[in-house]
C-alpha atoms as one frame of an Amber mdcrd trajectory, in Angstrom:
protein
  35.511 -20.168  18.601  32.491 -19.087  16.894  30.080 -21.751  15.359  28.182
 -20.919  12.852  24.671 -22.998  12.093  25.895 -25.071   8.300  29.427 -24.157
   8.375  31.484 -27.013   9.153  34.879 -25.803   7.853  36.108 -22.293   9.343
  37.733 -21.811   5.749  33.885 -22.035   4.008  33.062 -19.384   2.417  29.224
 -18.241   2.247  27.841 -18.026  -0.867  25.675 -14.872  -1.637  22.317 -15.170
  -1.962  19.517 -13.926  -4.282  17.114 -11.015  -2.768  14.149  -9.933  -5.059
  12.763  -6.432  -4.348   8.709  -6.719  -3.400   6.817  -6.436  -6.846   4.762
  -3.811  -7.113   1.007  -4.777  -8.310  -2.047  -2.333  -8.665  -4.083  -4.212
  -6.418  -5.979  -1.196  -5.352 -10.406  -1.001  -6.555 -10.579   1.788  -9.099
 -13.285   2.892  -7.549 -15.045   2.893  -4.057 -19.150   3.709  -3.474 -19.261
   5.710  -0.388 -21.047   4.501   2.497 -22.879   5.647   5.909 -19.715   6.656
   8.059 -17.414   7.011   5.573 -14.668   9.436   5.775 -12.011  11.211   2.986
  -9.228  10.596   5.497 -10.469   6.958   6.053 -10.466   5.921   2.829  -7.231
   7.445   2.250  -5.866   5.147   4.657  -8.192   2.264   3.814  -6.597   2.504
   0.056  -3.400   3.829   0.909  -3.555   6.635  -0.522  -3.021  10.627   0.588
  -6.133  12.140   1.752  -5.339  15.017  -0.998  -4.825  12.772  -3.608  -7.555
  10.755  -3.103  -9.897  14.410  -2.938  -7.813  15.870  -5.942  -8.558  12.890
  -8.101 -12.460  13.371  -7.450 -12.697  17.329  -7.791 -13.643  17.861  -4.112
 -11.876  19.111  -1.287 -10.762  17.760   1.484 -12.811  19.312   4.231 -16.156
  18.344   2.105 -18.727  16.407   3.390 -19.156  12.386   1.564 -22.002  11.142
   0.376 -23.780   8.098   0.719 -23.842   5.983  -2.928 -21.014   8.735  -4.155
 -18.495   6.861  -6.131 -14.812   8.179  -5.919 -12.009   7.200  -8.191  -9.556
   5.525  -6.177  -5.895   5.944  -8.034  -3.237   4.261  -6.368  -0.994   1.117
  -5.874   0.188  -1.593  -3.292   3.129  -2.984  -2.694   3.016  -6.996  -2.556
């Protein structure tokens, strides 16, 4: 016979329980100044955003060269 862990009778029933989906918060900066080392692609990951989205929403592309004290919009959100 199977036991299970807080079921004493075989004829209890489990009840069902509650599960909330993750809320989802904008947590992300809305903006980021670039530093030395800085990459597109790494700040797409950094923010979780797509490297595309993250160059579209600045009006450069996505093979262009950063620069140092540049300040990108940074539109996205975060699950929590």
């Amino acid at each position: 016979m199977l036991r299970l862990p807080g079921v004493d009778d075989v004829n209890q029933t489990a009840s069902p329980s509650t599960v909330s989906a993750p809320s989802v918060t904008p947590t992300t900066p809305s903006t980021h100044t670039v530093k030395a080392g800085d990459t597109l692609f790494g700040l797409a990951v950094k923010y979780g955003v797509t490297r595309t989205a993250l160059a579209a929403a600045n009006g450069i592309t996505e093979t262009g060269a950063l620069k140092t004290g540049q300040v990108l919009s940074i539109q996205g959100q975060t699950t929590a």
